[in-house]
PyMOL CGO cylinders between C-alpha atoms (Angstrom):
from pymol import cmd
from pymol.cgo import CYLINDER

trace = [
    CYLINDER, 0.00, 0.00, 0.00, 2.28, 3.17, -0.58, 0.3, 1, 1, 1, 1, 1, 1,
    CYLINDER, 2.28, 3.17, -0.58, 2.62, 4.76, -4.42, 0.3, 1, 1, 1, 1, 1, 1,
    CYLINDER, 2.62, 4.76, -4.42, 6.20, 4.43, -5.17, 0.3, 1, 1, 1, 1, 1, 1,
    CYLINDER, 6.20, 4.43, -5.17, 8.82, 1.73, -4.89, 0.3, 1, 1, 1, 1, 1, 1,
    CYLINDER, 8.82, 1.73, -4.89, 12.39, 2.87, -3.69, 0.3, 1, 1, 1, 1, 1, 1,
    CYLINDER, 12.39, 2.87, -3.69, 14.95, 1.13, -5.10, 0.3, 1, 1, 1, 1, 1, 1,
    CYLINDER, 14.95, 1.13, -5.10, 17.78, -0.34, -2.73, 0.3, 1, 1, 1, 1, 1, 1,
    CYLINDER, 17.78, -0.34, -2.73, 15.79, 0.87, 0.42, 0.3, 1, 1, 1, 1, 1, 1,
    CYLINDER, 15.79, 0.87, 0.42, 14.28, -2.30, 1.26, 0.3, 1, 1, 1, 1, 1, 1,
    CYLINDER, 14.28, -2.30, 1.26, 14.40, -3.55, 5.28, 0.3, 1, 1, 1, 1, 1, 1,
    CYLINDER, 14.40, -3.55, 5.28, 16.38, -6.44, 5.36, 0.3, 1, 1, 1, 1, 1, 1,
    CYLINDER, 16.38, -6.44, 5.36, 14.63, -10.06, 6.14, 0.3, 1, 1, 1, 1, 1, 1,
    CYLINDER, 14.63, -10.06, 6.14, 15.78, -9.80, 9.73, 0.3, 1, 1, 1, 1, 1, 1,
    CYLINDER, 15.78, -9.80, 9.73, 14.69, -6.89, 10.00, 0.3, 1, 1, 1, 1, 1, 1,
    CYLINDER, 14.69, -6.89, 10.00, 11.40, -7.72, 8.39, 0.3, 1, 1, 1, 1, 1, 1,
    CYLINDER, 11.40, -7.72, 8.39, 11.11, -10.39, 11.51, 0.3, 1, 1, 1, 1, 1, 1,
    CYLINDER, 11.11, -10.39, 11.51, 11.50, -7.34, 14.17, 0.3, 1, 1, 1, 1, 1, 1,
    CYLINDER, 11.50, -7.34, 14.17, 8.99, -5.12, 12.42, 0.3, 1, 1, 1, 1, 1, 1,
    CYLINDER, 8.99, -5.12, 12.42, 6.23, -7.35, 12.05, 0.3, 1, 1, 1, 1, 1, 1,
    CYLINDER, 6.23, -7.35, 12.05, 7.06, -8.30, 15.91, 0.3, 1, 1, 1, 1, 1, 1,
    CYLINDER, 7.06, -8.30, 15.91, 6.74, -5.15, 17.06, 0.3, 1, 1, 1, 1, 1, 1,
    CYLINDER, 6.74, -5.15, 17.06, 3.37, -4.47, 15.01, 0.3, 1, 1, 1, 1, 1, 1,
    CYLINDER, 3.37, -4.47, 15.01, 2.03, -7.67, 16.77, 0.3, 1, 1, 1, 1, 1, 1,
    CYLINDER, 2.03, -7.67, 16.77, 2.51, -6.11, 19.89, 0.3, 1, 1, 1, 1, 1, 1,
    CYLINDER, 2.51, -6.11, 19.89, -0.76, -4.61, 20.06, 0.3, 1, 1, 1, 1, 1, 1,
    CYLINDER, -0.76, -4.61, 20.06, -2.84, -7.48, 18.93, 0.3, 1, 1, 1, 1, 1, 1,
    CYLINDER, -2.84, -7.48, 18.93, -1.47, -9.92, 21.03, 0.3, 1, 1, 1, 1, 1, 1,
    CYLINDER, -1.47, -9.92, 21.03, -2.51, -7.51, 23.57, 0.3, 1, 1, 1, 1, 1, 1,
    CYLINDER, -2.51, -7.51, 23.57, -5.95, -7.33, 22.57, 0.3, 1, 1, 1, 1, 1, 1,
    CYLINDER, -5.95, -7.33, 22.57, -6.24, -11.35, 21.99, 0.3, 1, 1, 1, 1, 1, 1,
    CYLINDER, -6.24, -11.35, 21.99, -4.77, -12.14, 25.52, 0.3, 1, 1, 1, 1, 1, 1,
    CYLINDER, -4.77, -12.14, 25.52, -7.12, -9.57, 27.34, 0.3, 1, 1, 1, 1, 1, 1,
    CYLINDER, -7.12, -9.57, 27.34, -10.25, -10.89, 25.34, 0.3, 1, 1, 1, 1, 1, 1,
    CYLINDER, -10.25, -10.89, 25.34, -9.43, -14.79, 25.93, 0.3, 1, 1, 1, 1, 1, 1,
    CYLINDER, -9.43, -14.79, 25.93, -8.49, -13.55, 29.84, 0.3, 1, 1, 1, 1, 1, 1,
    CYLINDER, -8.49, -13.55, 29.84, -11.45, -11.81, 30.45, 0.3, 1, 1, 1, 1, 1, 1,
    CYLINDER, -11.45, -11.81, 30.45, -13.78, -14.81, 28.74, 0.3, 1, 1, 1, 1, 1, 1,
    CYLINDER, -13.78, -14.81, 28.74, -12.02, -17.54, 30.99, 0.3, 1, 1, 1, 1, 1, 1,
    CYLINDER, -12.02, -17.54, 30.99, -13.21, -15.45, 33.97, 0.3, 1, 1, 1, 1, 1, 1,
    CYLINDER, -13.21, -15.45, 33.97, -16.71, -15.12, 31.85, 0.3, 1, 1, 1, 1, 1, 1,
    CYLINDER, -16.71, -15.12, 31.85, -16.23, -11.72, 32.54, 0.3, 1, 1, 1, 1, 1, 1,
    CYLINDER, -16.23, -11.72, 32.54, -18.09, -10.04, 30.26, 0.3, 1, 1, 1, 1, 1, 1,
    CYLINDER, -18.09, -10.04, 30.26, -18.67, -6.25, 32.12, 0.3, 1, 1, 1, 1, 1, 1,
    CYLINDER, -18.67, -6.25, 32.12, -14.64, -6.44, 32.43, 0.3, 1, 1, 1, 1, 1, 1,
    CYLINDER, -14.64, -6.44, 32.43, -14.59, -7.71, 28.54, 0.3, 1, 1, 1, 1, 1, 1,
    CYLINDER, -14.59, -7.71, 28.54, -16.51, -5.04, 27.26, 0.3, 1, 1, 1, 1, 1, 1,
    CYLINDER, -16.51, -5.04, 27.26, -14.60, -2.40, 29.17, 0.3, 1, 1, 1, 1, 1, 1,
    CYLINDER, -14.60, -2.40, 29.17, -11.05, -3.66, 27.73, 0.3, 1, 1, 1, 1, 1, 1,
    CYLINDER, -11.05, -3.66, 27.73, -12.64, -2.22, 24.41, 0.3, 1, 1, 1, 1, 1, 1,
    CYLINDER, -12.64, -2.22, 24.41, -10.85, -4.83, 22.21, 0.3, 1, 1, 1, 1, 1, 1,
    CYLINDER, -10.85, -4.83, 22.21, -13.44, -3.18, 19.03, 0.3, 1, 1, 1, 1, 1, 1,
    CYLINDER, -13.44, -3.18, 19.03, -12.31, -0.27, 19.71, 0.3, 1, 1, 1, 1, 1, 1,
    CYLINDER, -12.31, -0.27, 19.71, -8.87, -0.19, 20.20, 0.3, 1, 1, 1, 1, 1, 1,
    CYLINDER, -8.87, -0.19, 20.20, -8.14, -2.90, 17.31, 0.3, 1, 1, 1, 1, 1, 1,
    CYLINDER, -8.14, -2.90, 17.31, -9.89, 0.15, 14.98, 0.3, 1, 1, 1, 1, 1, 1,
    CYLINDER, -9.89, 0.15, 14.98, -7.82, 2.48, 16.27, 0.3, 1, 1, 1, 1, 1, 1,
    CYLINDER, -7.82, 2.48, 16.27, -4.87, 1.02, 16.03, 0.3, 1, 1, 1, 1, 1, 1,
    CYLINDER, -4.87, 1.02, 16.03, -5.63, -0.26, 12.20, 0.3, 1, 1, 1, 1, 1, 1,
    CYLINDER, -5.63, -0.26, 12.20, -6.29, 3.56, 11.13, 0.3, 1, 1, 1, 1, 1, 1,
    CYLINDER, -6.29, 3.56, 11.13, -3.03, 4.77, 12.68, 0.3, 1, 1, 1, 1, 1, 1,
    CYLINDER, -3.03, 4.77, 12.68, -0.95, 2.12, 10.34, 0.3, 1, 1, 1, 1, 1, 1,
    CYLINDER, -0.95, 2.12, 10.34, -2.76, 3.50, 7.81, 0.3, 1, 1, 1, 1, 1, 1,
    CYLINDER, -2.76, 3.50, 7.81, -2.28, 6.95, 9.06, 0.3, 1, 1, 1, 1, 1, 1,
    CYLINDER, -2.28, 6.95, 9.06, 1.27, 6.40, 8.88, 0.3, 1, 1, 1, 1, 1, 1,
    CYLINDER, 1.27, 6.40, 8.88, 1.37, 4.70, 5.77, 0.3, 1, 1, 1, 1, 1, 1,
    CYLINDER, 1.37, 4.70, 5.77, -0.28, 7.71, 3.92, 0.3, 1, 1, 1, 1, 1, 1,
    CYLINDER, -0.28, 7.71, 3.92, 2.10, 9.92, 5.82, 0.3, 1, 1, 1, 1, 1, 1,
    CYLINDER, 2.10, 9.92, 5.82, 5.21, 8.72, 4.08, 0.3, 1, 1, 1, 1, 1, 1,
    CYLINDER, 5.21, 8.72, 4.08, 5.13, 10.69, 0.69, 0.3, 1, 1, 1, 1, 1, 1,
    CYLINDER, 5.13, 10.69, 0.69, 3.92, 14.49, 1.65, 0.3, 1, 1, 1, 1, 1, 1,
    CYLINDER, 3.92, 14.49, 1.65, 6.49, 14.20, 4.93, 0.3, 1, 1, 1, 1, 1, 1,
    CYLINDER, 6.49, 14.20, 4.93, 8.79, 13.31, 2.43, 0.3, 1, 1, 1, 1, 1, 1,
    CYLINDER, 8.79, 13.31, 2.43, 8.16, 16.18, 0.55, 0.3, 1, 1, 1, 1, 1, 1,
    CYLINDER, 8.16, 16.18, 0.55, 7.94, 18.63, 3.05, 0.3, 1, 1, 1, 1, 1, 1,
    CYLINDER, 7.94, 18.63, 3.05, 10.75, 17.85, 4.29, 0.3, 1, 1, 1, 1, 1, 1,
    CYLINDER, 10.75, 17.85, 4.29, 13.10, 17.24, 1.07, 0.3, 1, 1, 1, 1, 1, 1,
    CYLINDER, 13.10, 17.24, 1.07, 13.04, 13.25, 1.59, 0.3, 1, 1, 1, 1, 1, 1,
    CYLINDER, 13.04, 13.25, 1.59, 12.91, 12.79, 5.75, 0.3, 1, 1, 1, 1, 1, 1,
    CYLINDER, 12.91, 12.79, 5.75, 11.48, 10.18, 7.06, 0.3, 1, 1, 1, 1, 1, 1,
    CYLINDER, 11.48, 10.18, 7.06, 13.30, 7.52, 5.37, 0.3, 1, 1, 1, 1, 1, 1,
    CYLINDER, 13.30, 7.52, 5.37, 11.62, 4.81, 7.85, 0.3, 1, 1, 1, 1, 1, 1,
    CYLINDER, 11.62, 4.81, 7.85, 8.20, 5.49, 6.46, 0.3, 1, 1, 1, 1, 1, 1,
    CYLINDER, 8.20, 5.49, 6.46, 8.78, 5.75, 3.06, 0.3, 1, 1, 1, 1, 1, 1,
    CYLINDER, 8.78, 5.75, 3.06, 10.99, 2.24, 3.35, 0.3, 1, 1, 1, 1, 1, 1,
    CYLINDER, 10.99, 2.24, 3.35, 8.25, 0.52, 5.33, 0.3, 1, 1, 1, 1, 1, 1,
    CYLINDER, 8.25, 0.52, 5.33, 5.10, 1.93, 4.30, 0.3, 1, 1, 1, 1, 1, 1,
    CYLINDER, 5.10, 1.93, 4.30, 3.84, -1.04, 2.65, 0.3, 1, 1, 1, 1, 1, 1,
    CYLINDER, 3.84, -1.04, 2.65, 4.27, -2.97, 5.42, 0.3, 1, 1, 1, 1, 1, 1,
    CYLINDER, 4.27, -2.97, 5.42, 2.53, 0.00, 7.07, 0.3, 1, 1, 1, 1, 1, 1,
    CYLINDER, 2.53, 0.00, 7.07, -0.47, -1.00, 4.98, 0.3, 1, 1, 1, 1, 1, 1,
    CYLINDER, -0.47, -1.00, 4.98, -0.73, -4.26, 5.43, 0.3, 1, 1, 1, 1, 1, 1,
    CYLINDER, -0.73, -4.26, 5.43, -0.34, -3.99, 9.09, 0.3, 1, 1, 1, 1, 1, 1,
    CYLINDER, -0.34, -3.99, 9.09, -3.57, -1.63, 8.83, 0.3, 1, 1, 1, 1, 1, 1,
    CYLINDER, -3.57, -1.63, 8.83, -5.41, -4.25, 7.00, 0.3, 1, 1, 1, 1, 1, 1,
    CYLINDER, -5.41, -4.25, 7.00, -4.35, -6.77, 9.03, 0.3, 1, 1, 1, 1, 1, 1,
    CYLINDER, -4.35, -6.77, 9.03, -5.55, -4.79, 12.30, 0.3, 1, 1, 1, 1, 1, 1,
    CYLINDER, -5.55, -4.79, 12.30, -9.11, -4.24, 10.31, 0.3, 1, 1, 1, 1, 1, 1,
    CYLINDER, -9.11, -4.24, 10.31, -9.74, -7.98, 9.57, 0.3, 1, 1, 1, 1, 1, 1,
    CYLINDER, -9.74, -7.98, 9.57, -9.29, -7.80, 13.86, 0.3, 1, 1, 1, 1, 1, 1,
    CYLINDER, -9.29, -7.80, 13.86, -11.24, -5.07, 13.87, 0.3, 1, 1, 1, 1, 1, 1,
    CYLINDER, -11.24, -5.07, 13.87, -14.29, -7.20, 11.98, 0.3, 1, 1, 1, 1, 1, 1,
    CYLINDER, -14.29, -7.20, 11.98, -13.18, -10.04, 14.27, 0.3, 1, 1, 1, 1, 1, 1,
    CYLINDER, -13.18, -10.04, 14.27, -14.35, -8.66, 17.39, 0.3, 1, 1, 1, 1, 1, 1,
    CYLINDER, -14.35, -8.66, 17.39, -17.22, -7.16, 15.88, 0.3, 1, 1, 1, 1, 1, 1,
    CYLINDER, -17.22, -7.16, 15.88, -18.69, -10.36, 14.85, 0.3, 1, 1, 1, 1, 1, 1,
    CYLINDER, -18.69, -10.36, 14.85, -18.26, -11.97, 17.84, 0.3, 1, 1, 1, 1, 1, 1,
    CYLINDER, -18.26, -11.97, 17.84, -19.87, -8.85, 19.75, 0.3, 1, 1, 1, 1, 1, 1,
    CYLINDER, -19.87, -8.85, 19.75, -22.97, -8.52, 17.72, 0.3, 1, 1, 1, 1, 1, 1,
    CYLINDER, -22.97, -8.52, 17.72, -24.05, -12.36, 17.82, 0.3, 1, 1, 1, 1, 1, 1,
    CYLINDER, -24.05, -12.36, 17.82, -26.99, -11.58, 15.79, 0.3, 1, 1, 1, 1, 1, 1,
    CYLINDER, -26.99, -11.58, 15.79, -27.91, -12.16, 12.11, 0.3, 1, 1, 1, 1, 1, 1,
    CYLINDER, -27.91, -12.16, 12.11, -30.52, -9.06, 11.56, 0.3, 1, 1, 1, 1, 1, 1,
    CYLINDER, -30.52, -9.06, 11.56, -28.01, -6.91, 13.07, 0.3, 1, 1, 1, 1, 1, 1,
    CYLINDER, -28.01, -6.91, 13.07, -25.38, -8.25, 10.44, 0.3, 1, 1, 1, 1, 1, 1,
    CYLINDER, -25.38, -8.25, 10.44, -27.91, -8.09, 7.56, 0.3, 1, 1, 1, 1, 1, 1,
    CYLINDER, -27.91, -8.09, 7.56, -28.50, -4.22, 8.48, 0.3, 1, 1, 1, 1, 1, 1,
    CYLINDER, -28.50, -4.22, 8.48, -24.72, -3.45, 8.66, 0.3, 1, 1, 1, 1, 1, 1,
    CYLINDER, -24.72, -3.45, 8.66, -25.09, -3.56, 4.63, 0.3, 1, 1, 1, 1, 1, 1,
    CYLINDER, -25.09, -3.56, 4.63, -27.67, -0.57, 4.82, 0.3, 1, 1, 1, 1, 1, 1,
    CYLINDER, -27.67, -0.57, 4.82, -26.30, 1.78, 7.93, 0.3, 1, 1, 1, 1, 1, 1,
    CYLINDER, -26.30, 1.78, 7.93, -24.39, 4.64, 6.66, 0.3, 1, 1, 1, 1, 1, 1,
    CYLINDER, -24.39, 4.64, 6.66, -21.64, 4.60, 9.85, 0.3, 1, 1, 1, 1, 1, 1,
    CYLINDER, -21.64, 4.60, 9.85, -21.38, 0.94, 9.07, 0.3, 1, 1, 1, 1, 1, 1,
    CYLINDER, -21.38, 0.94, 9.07, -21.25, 0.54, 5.26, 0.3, 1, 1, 1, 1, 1, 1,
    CYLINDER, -21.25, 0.54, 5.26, -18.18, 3.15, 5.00, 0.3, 1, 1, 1, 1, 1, 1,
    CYLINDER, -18.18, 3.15, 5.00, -16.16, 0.61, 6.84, 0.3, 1, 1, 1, 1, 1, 1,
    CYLINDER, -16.16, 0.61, 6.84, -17.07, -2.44, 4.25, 0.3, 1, 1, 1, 1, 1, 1,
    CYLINDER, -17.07, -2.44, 4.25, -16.58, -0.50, 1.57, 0.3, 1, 1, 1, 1, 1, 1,
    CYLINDER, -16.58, -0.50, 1.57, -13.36, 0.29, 2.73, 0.3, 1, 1, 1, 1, 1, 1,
    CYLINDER, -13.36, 0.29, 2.73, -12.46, -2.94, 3.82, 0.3, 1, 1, 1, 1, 1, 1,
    CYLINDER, -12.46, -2.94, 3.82, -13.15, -4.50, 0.88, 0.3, 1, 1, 1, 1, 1, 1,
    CYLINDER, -13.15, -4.50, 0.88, -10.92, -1.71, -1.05, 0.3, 1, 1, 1, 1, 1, 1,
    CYLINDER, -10.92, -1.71, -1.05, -8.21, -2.59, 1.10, 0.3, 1, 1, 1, 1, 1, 1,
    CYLINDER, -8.21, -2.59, 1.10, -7.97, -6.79, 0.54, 0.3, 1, 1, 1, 1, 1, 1,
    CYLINDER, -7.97, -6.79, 0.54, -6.60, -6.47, -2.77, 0.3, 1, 1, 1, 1, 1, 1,
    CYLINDER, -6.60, -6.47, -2.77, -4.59, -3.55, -1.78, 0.3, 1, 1, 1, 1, 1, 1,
    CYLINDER, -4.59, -3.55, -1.78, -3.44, -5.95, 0.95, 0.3, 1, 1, 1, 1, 1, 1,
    CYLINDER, -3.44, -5.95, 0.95, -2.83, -9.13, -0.94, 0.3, 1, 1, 1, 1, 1, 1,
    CYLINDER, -2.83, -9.13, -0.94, -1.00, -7.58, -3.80, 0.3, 1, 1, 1, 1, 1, 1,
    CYLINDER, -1.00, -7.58, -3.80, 1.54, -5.56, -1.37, 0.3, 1, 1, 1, 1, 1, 1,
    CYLINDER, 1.54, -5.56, -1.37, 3.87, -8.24, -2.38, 0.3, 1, 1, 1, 1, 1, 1,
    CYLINDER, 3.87, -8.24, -2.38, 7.77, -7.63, -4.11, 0.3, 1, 1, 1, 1, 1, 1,
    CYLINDER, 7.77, -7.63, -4.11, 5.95, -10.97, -6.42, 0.3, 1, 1, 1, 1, 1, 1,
    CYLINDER, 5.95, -10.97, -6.42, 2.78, -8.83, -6.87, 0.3, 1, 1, 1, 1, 1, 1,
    CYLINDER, 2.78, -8.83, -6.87, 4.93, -5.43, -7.82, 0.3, 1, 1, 1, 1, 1, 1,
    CYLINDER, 4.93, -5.43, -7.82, 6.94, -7.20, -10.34, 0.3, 1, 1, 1, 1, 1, 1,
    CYLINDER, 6.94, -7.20, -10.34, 4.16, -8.53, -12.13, 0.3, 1, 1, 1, 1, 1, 1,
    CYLINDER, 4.16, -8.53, -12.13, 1.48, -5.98, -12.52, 0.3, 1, 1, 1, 1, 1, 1,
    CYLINDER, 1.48, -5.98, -12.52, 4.05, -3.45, -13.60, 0.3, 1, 1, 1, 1, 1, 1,
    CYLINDER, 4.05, -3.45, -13.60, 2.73, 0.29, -13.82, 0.3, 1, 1, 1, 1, 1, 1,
    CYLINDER, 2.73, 0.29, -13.82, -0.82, -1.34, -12.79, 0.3, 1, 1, 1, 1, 1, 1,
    CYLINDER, -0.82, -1.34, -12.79, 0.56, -1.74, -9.57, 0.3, 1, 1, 1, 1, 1, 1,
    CYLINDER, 0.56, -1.74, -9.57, 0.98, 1.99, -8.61, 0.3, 1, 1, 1, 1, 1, 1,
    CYLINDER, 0.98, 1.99, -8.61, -2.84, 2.15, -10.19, 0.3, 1, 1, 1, 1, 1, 1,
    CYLINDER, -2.84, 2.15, -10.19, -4.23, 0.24, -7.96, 0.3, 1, 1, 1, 1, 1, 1,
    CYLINDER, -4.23, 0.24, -7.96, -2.64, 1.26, -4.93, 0.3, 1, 1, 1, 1, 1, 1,
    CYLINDER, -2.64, 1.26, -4.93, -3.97, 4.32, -4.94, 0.3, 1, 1, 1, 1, 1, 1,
    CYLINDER, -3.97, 4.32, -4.94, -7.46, 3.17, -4.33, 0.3, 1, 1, 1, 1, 1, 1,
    CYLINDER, -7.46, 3.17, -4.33, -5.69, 3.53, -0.51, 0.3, 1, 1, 1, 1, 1, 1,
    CYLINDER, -5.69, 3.53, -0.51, -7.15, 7.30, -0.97, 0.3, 1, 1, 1, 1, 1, 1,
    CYLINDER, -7.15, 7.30, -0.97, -10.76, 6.23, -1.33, 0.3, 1, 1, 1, 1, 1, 1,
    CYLINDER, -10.76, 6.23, -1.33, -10.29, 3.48, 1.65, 0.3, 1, 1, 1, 1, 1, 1,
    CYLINDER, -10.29, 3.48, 1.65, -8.80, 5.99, 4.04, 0.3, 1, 1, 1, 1, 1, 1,
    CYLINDER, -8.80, 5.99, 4.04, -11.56, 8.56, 3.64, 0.3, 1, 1, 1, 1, 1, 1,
    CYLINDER, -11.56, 8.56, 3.64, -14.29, 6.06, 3.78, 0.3, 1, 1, 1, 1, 1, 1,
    CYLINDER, -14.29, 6.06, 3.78, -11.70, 4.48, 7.20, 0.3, 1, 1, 1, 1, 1, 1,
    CYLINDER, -11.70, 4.48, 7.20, -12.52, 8.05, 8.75, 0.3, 1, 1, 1, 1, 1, 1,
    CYLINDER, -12.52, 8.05, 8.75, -15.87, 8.42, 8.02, 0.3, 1, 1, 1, 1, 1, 1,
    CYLINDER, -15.87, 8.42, 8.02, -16.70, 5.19, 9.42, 0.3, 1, 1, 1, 1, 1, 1,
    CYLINDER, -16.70, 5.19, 9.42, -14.29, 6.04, 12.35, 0.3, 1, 1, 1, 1, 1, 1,
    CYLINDER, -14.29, 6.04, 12.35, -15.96, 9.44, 13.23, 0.3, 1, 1, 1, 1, 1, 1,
    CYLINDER, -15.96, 9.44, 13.23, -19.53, 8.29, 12.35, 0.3, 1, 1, 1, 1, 1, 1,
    CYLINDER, -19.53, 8.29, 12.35, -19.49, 5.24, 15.03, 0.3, 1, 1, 1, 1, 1, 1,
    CYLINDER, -19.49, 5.24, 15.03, -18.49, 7.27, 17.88, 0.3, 1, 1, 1, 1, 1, 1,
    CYLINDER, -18.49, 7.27, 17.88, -20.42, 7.55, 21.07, 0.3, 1, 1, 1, 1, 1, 1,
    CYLINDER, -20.42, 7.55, 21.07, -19.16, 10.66, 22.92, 0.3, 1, 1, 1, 1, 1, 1,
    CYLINDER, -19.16, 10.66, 22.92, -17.31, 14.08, 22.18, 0.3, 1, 1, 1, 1, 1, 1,
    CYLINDER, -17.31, 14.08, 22.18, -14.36, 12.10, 23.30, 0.3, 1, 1, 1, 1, 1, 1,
    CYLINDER, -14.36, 12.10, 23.30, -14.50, 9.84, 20.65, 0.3, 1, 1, 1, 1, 1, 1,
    CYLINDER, -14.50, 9.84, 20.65, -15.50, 12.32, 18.15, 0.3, 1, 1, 1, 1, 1, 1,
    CYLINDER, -15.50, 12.32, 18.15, -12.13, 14.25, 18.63, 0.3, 1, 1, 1, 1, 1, 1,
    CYLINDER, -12.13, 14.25, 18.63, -9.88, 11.02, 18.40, 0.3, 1, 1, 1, 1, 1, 1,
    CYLINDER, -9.88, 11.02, 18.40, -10.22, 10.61, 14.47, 0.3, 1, 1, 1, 1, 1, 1,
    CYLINDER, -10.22, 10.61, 14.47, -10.18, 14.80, 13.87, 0.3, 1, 1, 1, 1, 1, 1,
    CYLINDER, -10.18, 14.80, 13.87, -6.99, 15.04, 16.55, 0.3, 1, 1, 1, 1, 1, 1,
    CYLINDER, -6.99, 15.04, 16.55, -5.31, 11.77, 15.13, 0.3, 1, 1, 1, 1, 1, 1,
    CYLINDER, -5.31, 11.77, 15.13, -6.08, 12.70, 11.27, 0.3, 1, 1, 1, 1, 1, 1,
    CYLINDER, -6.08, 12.70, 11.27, -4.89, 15.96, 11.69, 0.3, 1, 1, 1, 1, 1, 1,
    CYLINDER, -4.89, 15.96, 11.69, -1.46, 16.02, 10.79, 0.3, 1, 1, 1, 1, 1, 1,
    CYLINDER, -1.46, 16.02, 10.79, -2.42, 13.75, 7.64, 0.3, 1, 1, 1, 1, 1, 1,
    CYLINDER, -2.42, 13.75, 7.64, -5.22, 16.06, 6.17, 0.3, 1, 1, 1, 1, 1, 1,
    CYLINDER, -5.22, 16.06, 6.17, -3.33, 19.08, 6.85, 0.3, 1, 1, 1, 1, 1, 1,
    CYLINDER, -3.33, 19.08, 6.85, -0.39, 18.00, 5.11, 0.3, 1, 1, 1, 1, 1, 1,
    CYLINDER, -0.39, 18.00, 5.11, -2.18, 16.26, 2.03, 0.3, 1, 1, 1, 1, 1, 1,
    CYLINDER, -2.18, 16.26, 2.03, -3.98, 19.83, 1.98, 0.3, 1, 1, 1, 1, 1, 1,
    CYLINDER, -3.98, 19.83, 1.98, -0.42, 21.15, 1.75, 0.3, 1, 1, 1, 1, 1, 1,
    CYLINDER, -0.42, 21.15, 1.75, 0.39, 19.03, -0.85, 0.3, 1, 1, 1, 1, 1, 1,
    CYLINDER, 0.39, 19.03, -0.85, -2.42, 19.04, -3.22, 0.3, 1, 1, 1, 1, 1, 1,
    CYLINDER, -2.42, 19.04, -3.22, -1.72, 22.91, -2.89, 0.3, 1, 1, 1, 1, 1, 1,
    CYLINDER, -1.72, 22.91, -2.89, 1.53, 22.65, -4.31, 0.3, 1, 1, 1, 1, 1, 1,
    CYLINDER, 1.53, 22.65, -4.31, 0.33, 20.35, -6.99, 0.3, 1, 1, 1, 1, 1, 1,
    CYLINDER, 0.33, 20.35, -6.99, -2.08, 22.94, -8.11, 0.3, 1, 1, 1, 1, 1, 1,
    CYLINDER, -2.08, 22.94, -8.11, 0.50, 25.75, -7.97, 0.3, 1, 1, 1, 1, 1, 1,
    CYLINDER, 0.50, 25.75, -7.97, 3.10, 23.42, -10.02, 0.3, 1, 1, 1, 1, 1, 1,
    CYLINDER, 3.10, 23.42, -10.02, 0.67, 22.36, -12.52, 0.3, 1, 1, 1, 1, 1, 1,
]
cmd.load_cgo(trace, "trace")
């Protein structure tokens, strides 16, 4: 998930290991709380631990990041090396965090009807849509996948656009208190203020 392939800049196997380690973190996190919590049949304690909430979270800031990689770069004359390396890896680890994200979800909800109507609420919908954007963007994140669609590649990955604004939608829509309203506007800030920036300079180069 990024739009442009470095050349030479790629993180070493090893270090492939240690990156998808540390992006694991959180969802081991999340998986040992939730299977805790049900051993105790806890389910007050469960629902408290916010496993749906936090595994959303956590997928939009990967995918935060992963958008953050080219205008950084170009504000600040090709910083942030790490993100511009990684951010595919960036976007996968955001997809992989949504699939976690649906996870939870359908073991919270328990109900067909409610699943069925998930198709037709506005707050809900954004997120399939964008979900379903994002597993081919996911599956063909690949140095295989690269090589063989060619320019097509760089085509479809930027479908990421469409996904992340639909991702925020659904992120802003579902909340259930001012608090939660201001954690996609705070957290999205820096990313819509500096793709602002950039389409700017588009315009006023082109």
């Amino acid at each position: 998930m990024s739009d442009t392939i470095i050349p030479g800049n790629r993180t070493t196997r090893d270090g492939r290991y240690l990156l998808w380690f540390l992006f694991s973190i959180p969802a081991l996190y999340l998986l040992a709380g939730t299977f805790w919590y049900v051993a105790q049949w806890d389910i007050p304690g469960l629902q408290k631990f916010g496993t749906l909430r936090w595994s959303g979270i956590v997928s939009c800031l990967f995918l935060i990041l992963c958008l953050l990689a080219t205008p950084l770069a170009l504000a600040t004359k090709g910083g942030f090396r790490w993100l511009r390396v990684n951010r595919r890896y960036l976007g996968v680890a955001s997809f992989c965090y949504a699939v976690l994200h649906l996870f939870f979800w359908l073991i919270w909800i328990r109900d067909a009807h409610f699943f069925l109507r998930s198709f037709i609420r506005p707050e809900i919908v954004t997120g399939w849509i964008a979900f379903f954007i994002m597993i081919p963007l996911a599956w063909t994140s690949t140095d295989a996948a690269v090589r063989r669609m060619g320019p097509k590649w760089k085509a479809l990955q930027r479908w990421v656009y469409p996904a992340a604004v639909l991702t925020f939608l659904h992120w802003i829509t579902t909340a259930e208190s001012l608090q939660r309203y201001a954690e996609p506007l705070v957290l999205s800030a820096p990313l819509i203020a500096l793709s602002v920036w950039r389409f700017g300079l588009r315009k006023r180069n082109g």
